[in-house]
C-alpha positions as CSV (number, residue, x, y, z in Angstrom):
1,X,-10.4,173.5,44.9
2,X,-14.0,175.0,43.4
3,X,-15.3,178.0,43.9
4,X,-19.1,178.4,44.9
5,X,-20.7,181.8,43.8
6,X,-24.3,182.2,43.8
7,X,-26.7,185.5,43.1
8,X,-29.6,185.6,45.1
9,X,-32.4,188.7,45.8
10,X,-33.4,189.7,49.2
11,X,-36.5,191.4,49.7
12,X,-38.4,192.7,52.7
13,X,-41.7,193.6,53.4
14,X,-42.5,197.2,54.7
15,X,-46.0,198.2,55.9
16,X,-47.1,201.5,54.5
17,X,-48.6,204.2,57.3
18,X,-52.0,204.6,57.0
19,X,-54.8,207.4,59.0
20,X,-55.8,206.4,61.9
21,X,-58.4,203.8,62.4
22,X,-57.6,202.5,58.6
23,X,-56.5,199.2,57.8
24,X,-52.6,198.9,57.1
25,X,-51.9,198.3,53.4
26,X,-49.8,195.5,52.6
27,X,-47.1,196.2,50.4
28,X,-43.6,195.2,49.1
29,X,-40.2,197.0,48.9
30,X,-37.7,194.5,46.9
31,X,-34.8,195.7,45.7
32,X,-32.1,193.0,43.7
33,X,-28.4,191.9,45.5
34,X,-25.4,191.8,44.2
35,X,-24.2,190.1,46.7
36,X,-22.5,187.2,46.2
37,X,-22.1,184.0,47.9
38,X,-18.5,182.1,48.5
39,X,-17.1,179.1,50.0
40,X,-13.7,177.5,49.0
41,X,-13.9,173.6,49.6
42,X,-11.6,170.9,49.5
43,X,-13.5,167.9,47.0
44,X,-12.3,164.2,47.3
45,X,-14.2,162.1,44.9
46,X,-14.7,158.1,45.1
47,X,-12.0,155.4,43.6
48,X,-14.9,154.5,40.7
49,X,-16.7,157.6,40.2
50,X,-15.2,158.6,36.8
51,X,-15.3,155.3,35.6
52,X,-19.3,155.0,36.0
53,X,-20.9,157.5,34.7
54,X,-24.5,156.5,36.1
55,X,-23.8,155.6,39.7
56,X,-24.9,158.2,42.1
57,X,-22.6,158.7,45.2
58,X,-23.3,159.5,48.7
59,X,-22.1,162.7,49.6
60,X,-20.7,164.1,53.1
61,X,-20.2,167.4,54.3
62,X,-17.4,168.4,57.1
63,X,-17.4,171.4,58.9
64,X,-13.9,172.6,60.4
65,X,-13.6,174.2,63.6
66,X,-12.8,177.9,64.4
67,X,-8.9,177.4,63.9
68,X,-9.1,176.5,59.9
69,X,-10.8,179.7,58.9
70,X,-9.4,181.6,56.5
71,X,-8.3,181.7,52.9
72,X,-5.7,178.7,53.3
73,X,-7.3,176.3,52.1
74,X,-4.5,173.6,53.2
75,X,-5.9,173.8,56.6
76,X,-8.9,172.6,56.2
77,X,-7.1,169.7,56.1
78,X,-5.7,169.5,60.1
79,X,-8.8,167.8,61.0
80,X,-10.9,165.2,60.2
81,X,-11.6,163.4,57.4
82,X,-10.2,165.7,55.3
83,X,-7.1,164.5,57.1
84,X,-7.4,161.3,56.5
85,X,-7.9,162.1,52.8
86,X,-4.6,163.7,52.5
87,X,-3.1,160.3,54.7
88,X,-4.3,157.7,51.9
89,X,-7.7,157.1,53.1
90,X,-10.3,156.3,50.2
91,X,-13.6,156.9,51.4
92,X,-16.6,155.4,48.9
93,X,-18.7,158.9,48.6
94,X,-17.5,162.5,47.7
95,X,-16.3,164.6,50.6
96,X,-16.6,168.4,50.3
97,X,-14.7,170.2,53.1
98,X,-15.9,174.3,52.8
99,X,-13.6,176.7,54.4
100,X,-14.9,179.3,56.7
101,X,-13.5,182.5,55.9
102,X,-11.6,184.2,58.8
103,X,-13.5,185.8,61.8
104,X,-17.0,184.6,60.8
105,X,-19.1,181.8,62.1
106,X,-20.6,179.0,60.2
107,X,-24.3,180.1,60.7
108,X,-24.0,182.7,58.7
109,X,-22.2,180.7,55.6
110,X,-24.3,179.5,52.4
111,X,-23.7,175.6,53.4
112,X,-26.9,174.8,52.1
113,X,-26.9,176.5,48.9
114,X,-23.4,175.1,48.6
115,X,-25.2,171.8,49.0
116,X,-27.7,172.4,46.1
117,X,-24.8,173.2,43.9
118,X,-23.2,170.2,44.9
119,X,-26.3,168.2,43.8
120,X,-26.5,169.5,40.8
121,X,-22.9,169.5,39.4
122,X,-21.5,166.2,40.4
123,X,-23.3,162.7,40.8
124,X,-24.9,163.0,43.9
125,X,-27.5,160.4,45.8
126,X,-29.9,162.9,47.2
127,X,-31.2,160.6,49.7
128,X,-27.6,159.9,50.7
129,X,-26.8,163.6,52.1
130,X,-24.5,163.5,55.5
131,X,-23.2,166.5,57.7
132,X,-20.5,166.3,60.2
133,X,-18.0,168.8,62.1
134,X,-16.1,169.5,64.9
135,X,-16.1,172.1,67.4
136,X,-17.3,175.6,65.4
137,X,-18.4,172.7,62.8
138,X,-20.5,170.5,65.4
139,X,-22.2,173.8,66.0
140,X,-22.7,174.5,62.5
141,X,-23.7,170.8,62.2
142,X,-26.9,171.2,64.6
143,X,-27.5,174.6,63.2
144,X,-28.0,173.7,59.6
145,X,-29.8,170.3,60.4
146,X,-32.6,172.3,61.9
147,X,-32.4,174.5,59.0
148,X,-33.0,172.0,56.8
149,X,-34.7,169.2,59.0
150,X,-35.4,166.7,55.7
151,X,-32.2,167.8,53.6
152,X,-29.7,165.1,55.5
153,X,-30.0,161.5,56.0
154,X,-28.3,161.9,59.2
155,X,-25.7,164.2,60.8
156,X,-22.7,163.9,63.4
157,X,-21.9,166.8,65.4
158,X,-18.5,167.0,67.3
159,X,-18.1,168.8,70.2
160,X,-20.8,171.1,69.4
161,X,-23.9,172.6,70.5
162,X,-26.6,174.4,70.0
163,X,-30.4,175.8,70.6
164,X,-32.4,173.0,72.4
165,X,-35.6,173.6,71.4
166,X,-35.2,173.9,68.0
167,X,-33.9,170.2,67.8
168,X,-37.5,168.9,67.5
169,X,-37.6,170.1,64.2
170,X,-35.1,167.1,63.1
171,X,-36.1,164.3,66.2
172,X,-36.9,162.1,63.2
173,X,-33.2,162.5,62.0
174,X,-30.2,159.7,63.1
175,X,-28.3,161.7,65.0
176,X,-24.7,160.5,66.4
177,X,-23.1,163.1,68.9
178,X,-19.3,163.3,70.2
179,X,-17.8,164.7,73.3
180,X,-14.9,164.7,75.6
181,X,-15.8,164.3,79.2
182,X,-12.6,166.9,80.3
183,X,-13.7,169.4,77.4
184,X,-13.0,172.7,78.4
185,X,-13.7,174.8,75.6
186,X,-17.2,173.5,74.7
187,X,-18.2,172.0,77.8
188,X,-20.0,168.3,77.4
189,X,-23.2,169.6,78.6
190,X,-23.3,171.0,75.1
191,X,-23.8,168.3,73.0
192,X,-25.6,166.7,76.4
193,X,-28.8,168.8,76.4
194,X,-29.5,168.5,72.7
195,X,-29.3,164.9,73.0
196,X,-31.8,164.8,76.0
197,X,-33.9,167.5,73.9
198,X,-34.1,165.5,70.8
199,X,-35.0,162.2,73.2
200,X,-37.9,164.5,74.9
201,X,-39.2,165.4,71.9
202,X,-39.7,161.7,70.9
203,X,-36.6,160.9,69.1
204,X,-35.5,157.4,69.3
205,X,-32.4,157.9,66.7
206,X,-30.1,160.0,68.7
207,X,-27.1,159.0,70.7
208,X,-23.9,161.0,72.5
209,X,-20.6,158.8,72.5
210,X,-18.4,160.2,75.9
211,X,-15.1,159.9,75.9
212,X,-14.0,159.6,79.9
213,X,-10.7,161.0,79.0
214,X,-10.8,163.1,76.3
215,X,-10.7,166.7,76.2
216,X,-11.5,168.9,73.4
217,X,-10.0,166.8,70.9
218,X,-13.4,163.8,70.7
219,X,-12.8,164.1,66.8
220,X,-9.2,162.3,66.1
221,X,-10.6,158.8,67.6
222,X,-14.0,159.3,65.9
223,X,-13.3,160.1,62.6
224,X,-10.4,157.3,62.4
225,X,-13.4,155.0,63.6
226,X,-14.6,153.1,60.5
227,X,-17.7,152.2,62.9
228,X,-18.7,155.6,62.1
229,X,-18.6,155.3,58.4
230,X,-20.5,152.4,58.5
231,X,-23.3,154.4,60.5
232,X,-23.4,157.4,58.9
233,X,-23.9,155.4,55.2
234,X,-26.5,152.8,57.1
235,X,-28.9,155.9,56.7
236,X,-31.2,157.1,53.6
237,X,-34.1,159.2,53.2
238,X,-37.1,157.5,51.7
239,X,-37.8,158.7,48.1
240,X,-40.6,160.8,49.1
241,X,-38.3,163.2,50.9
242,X,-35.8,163.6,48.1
């Protein structure tokens, strides 16, 4: 387990009143936060990476869904690849698993800042940056792609969803989307109309997997596909982008 803390300012701008028919005045109120950022995450390193200390690593993020928030860490593990950590898998790049604290919502989390940490403490290839999640963690997945539409080499939202139009921000992005056809929580025509966005907007990399069957549970058969792996790692960003 590590502990992410990071100080940052906020400032906001504030026009000052002026006489009629005058100008405004630009001006400045900033004022310095204590506020401090936190995530708890789960960290499975590489069979390898202490051995070479020059390799750089690929490095993927999960996002859990709404039932593993909290301050138990343990249950970040239910789900995913996480999961399959604690089974015995061995995955070749680092896998960071951040834990949502209870009643709040990914999108208002410091994933990216947790990702620059990440960067800069451990061995990370920045071209080789993945984000994936299920559920509350596909939406976080869409929602922090179109943050940061050149951060992630590509990304793998579960069950999610999200704003359509703000997808062609990231239609250049390899995009894999999941979804049970019998979902009832997040219905399919979630992950559907971001899909069908991103393809309007020009993207030729995106593509939703439906399982006929499955309900809200389309993340055990994915993440125990090594198909997926394989895609997600087939990705880099060109240097230029780093």
């Amino acid at each position: 387990m590590n502990l992410v803390r990071f100080l940052l300012p906020s400032a906001c701008l504030l026009l000052a009143l002026n006489a009629p028919g005058e100008e405004p005045a630009k001006q400045r109120f900033e004022r310095p936060s204590d506020k401090i950022l936190r995530l708890d995450y789960l960290l499975s390193l590489p069979e390898g990476y202490e051995a070479d200390a020059e390799k750089r690593w690929p490095l993927v993020i999960f996002l859990h869904g709404a039932g593993e928030r909290g301050s138990d860490l343990d249950a970040v593990a239910k789900h995913g690849p996480p999961k399959r950590v604690a089974e015995g898998e061995k995955f070749p790049f680092l896998l960071v698993s951040p834990q949502c604290p209870a009643d709040e919502w990914w999108t208002t989390q410091p994933v990216l800042e947790l990702v620059d940490h990440l960067v800069a403490e451990y061995r990370v290839d920045p071209s080789c940056l993945y984000l994936t999640g299920l559920s509350m963690g596909g939406y976080g997945t869409w929602h922090f792609a179109t943050l940061a539409p050149q951060r992630f080499a590509a990304i793998a939202p579960i069950c999610g969803g999200g704003v359509p139009y703000l997808t062609r921000r990231i239609s250049h992005l390899p995009v894999w989307a999941f979804h049970g056809a019998k979902d009832t929580a997040v219905p399919l025509e979630e992950s559907a109309r971001l899909v069908a966005a991103l393809e309007k907007a020009g993207s030729t990399r995106a593509k939703l997997t439906v399982y006929p069957e499955a309900g809200h549970d389309s993340w055990t058969e994915t993440y125990a596909n090594p198909e997926f792996y394989e895609w997600l790692l087939s990705h880099s960003l060109p240097a230029a982008e780093n």
